[in-house]
mmCIF file of the C-alpha atoms, coordinates in Angstrom:
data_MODEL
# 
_entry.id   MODEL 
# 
loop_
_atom_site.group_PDB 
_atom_site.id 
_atom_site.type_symbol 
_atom_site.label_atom_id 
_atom_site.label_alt_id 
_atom_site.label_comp_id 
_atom_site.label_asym_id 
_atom_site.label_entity_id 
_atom_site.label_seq_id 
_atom_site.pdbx_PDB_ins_code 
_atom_site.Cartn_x 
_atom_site.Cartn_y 
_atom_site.Cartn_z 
_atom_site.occupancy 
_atom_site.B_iso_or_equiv 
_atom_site.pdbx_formal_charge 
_atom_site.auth_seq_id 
_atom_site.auth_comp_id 
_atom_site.auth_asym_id 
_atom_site.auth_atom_id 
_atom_site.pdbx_PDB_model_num 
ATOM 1   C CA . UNK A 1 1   ? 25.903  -2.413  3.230   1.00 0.00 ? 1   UNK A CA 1 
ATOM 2   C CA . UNK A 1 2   ? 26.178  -5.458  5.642   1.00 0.00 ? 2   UNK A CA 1 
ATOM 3   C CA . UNK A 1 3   ? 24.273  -8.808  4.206   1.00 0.00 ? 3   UNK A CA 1 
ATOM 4   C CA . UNK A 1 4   ? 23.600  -12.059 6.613   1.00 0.00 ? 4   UNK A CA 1 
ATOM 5   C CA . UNK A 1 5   ? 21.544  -12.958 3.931   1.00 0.00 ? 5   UNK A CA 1 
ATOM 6   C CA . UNK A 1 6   ? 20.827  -12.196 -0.177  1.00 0.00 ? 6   UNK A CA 1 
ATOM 7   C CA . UNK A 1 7   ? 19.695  -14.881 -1.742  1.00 0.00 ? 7   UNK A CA 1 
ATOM 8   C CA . UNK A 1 8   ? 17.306  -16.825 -4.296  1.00 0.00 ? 8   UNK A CA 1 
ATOM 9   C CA . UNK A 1 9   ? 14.693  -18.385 -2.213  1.00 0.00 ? 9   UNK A CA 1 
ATOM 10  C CA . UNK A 1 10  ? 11.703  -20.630 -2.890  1.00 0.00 ? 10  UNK A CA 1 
ATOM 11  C CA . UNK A 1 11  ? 8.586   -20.675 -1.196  1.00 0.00 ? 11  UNK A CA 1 
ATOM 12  C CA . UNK A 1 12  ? 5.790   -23.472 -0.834  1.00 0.00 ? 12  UNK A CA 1 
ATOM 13  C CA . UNK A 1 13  ? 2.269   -22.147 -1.270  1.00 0.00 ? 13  UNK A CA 1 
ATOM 14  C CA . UNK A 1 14  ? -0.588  -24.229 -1.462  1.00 0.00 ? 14  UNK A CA 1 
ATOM 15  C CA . UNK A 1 15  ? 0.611   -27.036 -3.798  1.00 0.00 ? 15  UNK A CA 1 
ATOM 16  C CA . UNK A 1 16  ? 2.814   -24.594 -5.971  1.00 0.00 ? 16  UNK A CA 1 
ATOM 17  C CA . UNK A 1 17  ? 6.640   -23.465 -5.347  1.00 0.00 ? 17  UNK A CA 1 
ATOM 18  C CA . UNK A 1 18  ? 6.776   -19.719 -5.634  1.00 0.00 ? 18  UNK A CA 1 
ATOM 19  C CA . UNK A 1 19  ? 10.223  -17.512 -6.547  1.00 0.00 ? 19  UNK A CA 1 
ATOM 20  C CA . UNK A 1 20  ? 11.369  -14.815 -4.540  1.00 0.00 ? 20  UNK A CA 1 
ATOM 21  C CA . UNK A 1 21  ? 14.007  -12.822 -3.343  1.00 0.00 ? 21  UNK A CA 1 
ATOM 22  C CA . UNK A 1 22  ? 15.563  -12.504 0.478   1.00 0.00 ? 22  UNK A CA 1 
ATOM 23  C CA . UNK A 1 23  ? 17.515  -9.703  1.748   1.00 0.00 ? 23  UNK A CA 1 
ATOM 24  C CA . UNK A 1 24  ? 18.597  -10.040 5.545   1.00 0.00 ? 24  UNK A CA 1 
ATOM 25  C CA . UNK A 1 25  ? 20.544  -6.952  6.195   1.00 0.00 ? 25  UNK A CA 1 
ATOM 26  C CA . UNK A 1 26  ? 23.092  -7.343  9.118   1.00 0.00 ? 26  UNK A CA 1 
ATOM 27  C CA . UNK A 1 27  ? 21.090  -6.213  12.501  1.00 0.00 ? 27  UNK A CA 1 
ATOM 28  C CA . UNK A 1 28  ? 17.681  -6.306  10.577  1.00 0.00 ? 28  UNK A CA 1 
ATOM 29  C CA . UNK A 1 29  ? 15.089  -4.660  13.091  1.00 0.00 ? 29  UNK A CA 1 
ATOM 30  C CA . UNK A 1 30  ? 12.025  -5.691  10.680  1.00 0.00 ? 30  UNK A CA 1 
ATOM 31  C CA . UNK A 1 31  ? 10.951  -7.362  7.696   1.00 0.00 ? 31  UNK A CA 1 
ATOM 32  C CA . UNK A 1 32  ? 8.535   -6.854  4.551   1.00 0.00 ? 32  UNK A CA 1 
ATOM 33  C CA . UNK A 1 33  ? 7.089   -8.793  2.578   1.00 0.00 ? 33  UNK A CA 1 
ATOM 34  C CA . UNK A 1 34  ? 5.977   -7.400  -0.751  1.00 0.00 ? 34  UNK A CA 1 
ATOM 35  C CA . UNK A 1 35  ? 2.967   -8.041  -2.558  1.00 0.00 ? 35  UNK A CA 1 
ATOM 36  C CA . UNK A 1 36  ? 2.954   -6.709  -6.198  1.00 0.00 ? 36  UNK A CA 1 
ATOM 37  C CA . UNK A 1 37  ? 0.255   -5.352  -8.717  1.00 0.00 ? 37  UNK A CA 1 
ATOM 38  C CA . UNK A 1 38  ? -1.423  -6.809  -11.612 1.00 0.00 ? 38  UNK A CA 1 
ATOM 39  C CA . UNK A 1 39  ? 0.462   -8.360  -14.387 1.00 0.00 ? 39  UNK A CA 1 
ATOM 40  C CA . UNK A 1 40  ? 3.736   -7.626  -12.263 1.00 0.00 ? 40  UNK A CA 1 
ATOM 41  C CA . UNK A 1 41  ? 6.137   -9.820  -10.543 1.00 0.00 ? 41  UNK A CA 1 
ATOM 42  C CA . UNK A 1 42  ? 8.876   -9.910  -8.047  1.00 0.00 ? 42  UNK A CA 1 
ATOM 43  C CA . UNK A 1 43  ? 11.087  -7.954  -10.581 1.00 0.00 ? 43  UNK A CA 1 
ATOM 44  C CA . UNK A 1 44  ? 8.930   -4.712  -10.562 1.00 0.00 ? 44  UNK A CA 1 
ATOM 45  C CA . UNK A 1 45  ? 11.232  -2.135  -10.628 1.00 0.00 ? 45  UNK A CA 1 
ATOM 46  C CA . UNK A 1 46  ? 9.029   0.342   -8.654  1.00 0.00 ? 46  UNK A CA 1 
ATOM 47  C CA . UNK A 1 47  ? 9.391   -2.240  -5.407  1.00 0.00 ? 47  UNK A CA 1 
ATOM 48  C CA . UNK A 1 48  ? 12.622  -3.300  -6.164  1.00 0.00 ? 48  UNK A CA 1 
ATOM 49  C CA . UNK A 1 49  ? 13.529  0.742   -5.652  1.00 0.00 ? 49  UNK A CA 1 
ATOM 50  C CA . UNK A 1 50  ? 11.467  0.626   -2.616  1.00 0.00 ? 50  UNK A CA 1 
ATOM 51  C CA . UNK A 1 51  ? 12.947  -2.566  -1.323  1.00 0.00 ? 51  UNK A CA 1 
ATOM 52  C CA . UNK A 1 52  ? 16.524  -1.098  -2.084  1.00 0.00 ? 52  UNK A CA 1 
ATOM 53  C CA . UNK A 1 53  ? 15.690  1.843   0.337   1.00 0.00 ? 53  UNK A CA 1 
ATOM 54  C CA . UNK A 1 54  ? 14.500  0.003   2.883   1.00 0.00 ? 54  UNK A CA 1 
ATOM 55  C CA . UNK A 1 55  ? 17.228  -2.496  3.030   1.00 0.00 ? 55  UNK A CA 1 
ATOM 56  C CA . UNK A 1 56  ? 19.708  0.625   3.177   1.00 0.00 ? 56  UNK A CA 1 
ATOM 57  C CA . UNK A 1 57  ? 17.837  1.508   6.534   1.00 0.00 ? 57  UNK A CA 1 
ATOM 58  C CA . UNK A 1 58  ? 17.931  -1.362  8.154   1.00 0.00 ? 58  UNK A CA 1 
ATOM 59  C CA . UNK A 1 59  ? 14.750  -4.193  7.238   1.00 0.00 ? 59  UNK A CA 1 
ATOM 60  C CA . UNK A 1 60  ? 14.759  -7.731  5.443   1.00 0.00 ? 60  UNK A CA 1 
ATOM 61  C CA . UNK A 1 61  ? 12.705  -7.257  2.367   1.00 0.00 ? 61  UNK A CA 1 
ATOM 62  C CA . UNK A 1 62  ? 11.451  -10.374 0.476   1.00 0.00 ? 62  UNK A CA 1 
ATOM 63  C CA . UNK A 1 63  ? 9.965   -9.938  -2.714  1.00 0.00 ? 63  UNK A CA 1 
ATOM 64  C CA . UNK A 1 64  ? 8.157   -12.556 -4.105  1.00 0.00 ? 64  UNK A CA 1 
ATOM 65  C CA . UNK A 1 65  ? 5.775   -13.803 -7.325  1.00 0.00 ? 65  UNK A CA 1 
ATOM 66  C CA . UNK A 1 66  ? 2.314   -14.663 -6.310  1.00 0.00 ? 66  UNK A CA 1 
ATOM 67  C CA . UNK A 1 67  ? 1.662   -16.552 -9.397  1.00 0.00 ? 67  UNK A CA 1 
ATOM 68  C CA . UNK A 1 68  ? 4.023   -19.779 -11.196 1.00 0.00 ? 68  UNK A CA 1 
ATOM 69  C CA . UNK A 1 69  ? 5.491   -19.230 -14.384 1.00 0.00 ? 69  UNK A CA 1 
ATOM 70  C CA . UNK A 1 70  ? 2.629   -21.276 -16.223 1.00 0.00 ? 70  UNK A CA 1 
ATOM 71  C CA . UNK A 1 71  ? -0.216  -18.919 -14.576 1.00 0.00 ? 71  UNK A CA 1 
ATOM 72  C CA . UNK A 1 72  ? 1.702   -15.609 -15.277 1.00 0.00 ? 72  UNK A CA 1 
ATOM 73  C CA . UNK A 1 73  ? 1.648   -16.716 -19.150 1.00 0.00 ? 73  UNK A CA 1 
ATOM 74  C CA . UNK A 1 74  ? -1.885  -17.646 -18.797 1.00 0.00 ? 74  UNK A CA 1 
ATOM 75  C CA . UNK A 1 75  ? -2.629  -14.488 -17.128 1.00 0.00 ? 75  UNK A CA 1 
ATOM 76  C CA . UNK A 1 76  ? -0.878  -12.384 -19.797 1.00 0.00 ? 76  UNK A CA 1 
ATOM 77  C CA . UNK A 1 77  ? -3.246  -13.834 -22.244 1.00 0.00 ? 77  UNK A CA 1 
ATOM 78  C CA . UNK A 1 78  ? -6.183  -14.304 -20.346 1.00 0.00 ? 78  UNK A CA 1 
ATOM 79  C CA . UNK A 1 79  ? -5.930  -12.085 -17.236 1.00 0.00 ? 79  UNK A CA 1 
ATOM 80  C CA . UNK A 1 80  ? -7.799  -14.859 -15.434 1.00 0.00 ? 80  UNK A CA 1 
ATOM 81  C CA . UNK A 1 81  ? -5.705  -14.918 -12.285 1.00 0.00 ? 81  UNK A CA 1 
ATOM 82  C CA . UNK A 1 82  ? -4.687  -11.073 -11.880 1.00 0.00 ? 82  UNK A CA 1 
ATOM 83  C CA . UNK A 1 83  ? -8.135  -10.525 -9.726  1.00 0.00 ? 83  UNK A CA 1 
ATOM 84  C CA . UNK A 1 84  ? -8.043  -13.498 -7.878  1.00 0.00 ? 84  UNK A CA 1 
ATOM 85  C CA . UNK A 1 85  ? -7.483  -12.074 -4.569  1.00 0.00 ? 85  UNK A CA 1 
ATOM 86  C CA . UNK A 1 86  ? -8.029  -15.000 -2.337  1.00 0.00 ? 86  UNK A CA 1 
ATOM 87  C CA . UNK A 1 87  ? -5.325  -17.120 -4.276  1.00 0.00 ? 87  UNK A CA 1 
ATOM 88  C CA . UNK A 1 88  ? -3.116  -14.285 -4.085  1.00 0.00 ? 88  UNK A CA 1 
ATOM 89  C CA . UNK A 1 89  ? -3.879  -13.835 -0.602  1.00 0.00 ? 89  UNK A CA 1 
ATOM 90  C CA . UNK A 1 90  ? -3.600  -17.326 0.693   1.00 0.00 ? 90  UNK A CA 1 
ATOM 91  C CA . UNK A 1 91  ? 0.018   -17.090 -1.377  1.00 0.00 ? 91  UNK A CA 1 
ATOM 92  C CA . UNK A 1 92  ? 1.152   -13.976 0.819   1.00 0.00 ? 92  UNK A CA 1 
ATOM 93  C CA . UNK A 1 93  ? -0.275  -16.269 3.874   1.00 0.00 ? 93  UNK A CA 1 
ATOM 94  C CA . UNK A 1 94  ? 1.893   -18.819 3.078   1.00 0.00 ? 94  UNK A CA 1 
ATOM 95  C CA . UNK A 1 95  ? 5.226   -16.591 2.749   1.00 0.00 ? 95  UNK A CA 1 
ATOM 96  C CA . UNK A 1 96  ? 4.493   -15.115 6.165   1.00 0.00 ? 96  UNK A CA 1 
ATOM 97  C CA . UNK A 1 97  ? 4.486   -19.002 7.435   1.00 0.00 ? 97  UNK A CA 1 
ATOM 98  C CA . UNK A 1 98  ? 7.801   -19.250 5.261   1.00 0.00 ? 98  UNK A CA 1 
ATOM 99  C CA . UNK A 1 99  ? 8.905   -16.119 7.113   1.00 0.00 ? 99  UNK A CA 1 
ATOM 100 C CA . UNK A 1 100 ? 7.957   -17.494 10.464  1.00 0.00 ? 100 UNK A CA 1 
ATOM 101 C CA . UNK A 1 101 ? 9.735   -20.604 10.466  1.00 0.00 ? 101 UNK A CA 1 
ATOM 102 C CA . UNK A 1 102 ? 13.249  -19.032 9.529   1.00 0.00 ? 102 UNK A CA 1 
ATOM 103 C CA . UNK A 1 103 ? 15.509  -18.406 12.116  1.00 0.00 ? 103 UNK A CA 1 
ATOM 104 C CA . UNK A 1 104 ? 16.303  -15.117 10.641  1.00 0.00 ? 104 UNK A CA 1 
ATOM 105 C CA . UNK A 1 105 ? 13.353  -13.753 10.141  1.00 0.00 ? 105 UNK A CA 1 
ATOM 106 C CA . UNK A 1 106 ? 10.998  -15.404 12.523  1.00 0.00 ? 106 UNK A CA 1 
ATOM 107 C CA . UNK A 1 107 ? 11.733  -12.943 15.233  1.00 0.00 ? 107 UNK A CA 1 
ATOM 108 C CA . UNK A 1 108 ? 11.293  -9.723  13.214  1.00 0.00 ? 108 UNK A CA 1 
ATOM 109 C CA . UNK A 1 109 ? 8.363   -8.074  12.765  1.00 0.00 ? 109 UNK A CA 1 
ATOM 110 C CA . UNK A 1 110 ? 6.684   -8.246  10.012  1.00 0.00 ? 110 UNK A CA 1 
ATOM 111 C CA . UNK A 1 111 ? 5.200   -5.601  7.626   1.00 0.00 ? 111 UNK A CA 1 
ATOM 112 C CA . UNK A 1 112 ? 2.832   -6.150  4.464   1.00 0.00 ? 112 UNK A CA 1 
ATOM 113 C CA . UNK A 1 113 ? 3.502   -3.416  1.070   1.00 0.00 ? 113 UNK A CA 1 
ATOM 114 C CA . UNK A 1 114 ? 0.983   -4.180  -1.422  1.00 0.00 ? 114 UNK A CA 1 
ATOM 115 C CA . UNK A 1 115 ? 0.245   -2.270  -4.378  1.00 0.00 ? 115 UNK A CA 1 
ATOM 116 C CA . UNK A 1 116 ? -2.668  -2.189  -6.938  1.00 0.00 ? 116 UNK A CA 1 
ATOM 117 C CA . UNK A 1 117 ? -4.432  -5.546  -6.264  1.00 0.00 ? 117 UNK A CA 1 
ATOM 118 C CA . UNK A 1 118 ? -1.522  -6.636  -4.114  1.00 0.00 ? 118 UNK A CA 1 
ATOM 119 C CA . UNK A 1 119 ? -2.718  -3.839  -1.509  1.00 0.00 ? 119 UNK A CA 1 
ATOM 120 C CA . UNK A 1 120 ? -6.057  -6.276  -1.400  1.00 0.00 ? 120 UNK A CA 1 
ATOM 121 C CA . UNK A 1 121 ? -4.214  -9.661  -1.305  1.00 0.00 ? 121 UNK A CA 1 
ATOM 122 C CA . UNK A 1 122 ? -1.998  -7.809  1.706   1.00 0.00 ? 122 UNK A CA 1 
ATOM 123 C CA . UNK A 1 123 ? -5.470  -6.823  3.780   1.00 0.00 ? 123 UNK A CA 1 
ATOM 124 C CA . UNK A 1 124 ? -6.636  -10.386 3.316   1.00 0.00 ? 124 UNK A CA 1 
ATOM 125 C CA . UNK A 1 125 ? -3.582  -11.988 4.587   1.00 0.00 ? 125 UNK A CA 1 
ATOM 126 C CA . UNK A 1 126 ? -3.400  -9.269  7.723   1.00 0.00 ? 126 UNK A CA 1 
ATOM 127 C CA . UNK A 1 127 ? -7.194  -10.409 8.316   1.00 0.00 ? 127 UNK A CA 1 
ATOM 128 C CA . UNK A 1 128 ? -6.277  -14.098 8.376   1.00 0.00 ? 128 UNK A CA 1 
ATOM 129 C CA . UNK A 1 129 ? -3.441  -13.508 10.241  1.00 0.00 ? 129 UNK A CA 1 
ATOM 130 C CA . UNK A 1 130 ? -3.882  -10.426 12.651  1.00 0.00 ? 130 UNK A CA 1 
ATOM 131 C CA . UNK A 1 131 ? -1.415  -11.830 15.112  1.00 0.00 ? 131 UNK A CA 1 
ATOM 132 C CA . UNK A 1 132 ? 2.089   -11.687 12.789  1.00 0.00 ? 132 UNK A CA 1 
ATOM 133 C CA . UNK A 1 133 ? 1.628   -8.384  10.623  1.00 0.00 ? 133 UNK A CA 1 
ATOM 134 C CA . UNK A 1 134 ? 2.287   -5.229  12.514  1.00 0.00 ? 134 UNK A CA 1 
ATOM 135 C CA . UNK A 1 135 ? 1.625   -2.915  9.673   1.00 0.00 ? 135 UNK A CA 1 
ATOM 136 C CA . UNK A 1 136 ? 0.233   -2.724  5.503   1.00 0.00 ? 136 UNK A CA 1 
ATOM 137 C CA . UNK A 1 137 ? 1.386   -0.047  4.145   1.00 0.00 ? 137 UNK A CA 1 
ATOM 138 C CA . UNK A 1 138 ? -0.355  0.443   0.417   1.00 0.00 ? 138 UNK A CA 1 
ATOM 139 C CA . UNK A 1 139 ? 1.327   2.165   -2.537  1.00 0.00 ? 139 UNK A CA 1 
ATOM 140 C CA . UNK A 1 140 ? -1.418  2.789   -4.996  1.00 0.00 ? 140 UNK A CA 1 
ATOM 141 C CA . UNK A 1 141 ? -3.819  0.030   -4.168  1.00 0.00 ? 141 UNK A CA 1 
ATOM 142 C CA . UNK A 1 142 ? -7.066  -1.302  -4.375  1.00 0.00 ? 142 UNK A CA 1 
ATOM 143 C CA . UNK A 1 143 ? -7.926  -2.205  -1.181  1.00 0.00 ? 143 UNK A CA 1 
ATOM 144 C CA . UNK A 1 144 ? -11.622 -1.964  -2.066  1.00 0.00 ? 144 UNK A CA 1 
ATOM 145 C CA . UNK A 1 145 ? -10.718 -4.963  -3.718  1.00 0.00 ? 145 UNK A CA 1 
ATOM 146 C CA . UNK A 1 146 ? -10.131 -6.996  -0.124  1.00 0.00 ? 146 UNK A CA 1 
ATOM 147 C CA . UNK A 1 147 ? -14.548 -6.503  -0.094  1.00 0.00 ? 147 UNK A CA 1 
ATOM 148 C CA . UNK A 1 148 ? -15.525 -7.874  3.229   1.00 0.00 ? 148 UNK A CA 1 
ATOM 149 C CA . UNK A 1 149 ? -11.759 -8.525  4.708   1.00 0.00 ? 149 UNK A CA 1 
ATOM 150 C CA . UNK A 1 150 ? -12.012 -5.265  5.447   1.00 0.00 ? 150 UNK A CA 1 
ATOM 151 C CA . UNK A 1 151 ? -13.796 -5.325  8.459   1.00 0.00 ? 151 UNK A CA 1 
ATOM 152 C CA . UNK A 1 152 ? -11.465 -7.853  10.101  1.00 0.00 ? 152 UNK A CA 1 
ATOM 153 C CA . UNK A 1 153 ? -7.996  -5.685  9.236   1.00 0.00 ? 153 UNK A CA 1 
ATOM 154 C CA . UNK A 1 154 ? -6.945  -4.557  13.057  1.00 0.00 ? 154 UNK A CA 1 
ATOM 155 C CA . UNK A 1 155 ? -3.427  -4.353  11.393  1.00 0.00 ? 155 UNK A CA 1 
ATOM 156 C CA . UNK A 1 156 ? -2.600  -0.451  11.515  1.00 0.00 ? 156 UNK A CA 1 
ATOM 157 C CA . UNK A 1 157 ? -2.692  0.886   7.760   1.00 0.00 ? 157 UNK A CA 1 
ATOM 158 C CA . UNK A 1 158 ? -1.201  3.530   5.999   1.00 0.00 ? 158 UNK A CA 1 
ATOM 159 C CA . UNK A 1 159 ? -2.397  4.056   2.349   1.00 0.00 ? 159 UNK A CA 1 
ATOM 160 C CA . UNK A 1 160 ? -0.825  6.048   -0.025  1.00 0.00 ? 160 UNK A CA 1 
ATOM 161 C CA . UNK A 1 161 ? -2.033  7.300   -3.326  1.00 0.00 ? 161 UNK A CA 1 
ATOM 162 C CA . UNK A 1 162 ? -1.338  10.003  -5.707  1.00 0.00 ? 162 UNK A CA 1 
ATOM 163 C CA . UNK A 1 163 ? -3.404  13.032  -5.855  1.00 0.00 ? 163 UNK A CA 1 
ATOM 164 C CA . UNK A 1 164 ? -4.115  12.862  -9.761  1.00 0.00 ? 164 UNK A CA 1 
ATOM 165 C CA . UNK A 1 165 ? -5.109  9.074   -9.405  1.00 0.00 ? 165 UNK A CA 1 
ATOM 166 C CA . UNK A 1 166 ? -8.493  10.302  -8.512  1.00 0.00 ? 166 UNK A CA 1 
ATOM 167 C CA . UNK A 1 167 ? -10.633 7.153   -8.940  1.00 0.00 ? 167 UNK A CA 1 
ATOM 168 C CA . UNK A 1 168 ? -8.317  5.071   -6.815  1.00 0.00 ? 168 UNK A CA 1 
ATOM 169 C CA . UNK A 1 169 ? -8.504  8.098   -4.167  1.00 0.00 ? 169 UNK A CA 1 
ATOM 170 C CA . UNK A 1 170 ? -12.307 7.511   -3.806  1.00 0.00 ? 170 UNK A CA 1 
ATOM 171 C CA . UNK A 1 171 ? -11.666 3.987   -3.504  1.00 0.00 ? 171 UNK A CA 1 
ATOM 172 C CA . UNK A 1 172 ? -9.382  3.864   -0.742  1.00 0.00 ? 172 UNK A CA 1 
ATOM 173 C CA . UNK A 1 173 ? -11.122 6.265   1.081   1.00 0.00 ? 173 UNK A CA 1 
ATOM 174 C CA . UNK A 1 174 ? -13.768 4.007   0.696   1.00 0.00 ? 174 UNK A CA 1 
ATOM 175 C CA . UNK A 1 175 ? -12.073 1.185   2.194   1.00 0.00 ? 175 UNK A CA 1 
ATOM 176 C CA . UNK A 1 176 ? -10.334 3.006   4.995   1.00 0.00 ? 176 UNK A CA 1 
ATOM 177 C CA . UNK A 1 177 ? -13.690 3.789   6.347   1.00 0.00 ? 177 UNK A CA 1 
ATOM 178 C CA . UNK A 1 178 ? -14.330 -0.003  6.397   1.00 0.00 ? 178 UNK A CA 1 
ATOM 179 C CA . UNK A 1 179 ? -11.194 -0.996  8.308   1.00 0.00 ? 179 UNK A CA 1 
ATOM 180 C CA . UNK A 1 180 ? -11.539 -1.911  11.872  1.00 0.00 ? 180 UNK A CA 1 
ATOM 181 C CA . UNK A 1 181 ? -8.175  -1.057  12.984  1.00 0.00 ? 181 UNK A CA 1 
ATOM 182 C CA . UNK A 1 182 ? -5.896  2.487   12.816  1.00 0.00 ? 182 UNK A CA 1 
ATOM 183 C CA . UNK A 1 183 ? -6.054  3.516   9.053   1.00 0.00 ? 183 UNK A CA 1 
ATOM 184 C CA . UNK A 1 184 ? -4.382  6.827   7.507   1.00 0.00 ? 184 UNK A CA 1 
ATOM 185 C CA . UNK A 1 185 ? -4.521  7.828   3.673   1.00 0.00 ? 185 UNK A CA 1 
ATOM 186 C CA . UNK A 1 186 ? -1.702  9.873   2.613   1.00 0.00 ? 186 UNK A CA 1 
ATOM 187 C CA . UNK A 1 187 ? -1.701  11.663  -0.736  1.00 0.00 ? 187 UNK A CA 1 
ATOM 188 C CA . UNK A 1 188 ? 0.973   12.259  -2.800  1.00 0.00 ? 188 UNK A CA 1 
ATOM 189 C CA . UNK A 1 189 ? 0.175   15.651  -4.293  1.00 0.00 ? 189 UNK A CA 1 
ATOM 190 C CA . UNK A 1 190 ? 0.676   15.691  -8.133  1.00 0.00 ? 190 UNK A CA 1 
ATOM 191 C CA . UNK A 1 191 ? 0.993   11.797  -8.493  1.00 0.00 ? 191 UNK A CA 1 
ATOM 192 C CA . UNK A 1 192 ? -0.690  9.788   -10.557 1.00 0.00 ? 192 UNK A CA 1 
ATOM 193 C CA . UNK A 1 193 ? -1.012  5.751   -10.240 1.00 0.00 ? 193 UNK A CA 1 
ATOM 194 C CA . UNK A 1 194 ? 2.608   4.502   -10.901 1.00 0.00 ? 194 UNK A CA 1 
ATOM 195 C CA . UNK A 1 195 ? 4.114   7.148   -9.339  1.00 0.00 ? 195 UNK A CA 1 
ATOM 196 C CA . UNK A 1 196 ? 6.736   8.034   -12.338 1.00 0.00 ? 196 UNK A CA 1 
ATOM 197 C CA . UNK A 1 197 ? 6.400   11.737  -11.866 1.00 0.00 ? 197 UNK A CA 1 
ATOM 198 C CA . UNK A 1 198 ? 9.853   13.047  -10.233 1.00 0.00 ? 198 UNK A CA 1 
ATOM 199 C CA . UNK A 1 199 ? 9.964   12.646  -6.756  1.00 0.00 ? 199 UNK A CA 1 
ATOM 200 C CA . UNK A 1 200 ? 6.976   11.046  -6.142  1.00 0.00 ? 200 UNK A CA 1 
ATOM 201 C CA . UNK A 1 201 ? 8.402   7.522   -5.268  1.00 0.00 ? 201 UNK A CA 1 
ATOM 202 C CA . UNK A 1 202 ? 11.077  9.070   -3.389  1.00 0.00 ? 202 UNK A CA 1 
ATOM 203 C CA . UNK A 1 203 ? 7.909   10.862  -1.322  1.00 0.00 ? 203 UNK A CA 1 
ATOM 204 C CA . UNK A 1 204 ? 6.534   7.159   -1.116  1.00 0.00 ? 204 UNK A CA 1 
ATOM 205 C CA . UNK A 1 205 ? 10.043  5.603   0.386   1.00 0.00 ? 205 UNK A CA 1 
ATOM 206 C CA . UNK A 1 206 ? 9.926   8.574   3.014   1.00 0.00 ? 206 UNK A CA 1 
ATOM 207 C CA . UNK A 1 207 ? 6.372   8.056   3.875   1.00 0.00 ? 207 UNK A CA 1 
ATOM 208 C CA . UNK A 1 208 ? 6.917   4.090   3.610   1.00 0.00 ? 208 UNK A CA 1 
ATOM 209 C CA . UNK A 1 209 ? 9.702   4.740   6.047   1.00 0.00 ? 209 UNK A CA 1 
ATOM 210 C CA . UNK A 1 210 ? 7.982   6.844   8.471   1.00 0.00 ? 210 UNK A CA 1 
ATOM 211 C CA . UNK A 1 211 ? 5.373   4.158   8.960   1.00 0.00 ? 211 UNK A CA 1 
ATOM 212 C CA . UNK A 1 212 ? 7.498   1.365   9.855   1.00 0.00 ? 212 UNK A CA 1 
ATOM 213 C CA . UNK A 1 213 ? 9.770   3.586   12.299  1.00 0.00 ? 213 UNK A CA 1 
ATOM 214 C CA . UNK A 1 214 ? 6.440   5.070   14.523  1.00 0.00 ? 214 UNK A CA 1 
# 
């Protein structure tokens, strides 16, 4: 594949520099920004697959840590900062600034893929910024955990969960109900939470997919 662009980056967010990862396929017609799950990072393999896909087909993924390498050590001992949405949100906020002010980006629009707690950091960030996300597409999220964001999202939303991750199903549901924009929950049938039964991430990169080409 074609690369403008594949590259370590660094982000300022809020007082902190933040590491992440920048891949500007040649003729990019979009751009996501990932936002990953609890006691992840950039290097989650599950998004890196998904980020690998979507890059094949065309869009700039960046994938990013939310936290600095002191608070992810804190947070594996403590879990203090894993369910701090609003930092984690005003982190995403700040990346889609970063993205903004790129000449290779800034022109591309711009989609939001959370999962777990990431889904809620994503539906904070497309309420405070409803102008420069087009879409948040969820892969096993909480986005019950966005609590009264919700009724700001406008940003279409697709959430997608596995049929065996039953509790999470009621919660999304939940949420969708609360969003004020377009939202659609799409079950995986046989899936549970991380999606590691065969096929079922594959189903998630071809629903993923679909969502960003309507």
């Amino acid at each position: 594949m074609d690369r403008d662009l594949d590259s370590a980056v660094r982000i300022p967010a809020a007082g902190v520099i933040l590491d992440g990862d920048l891949v500007l396929p040649a003729r990019a017609t979009g751009v996501v920004l990932f936002a990953h799950g609890s006691g992840s990072s950039r290097h989650s393999p599950r998004n890196r697959l998904v980020a690998t896909k979507l890059q094949a087909a065309g869009y700039a993924t960046l994938l990013m840590d939310l936290l600095t390498p002191e608070e992810e050590q804190l947070d594996r001992r403590t879990g203090q900062f894993r369910f701090d949405i609003s930092r984690l949100a005003s982190r995403l906020t700040s990346a889609i600034r970063w993205l903004g002010a790129r000449q290779e980006t800034a022109r591309l629009p711009l989609t939001l893929f959370g999962a777990s707690t990431g889904a809620a950091a994503a539906l904070v960030a497309a309420a405070d910024a409803p102008n420069q996300i087009k879409l948040v597409i969820s892969r096993g999220g909480r986005p019950d955990l966005a609590g009264d964001a919700l009724e700001r999202v406008r940003t279409p939303t697709r959430l997608i969960v596995g049929g065996r991750d039953v509790e999470v199903l009621a919660l999304n549901k939940a949420a969708a109900a609360r969003l004020a924009g377009p939202a659609e929950i799409v079950v995986v049938p046989g899936a549970t939470h991380l999606f590691e039964e065969p096929g079922a991430m594959d189903r998630v990169i071809e629903l993923a997919l679909d969502a960003l080409r309507a």
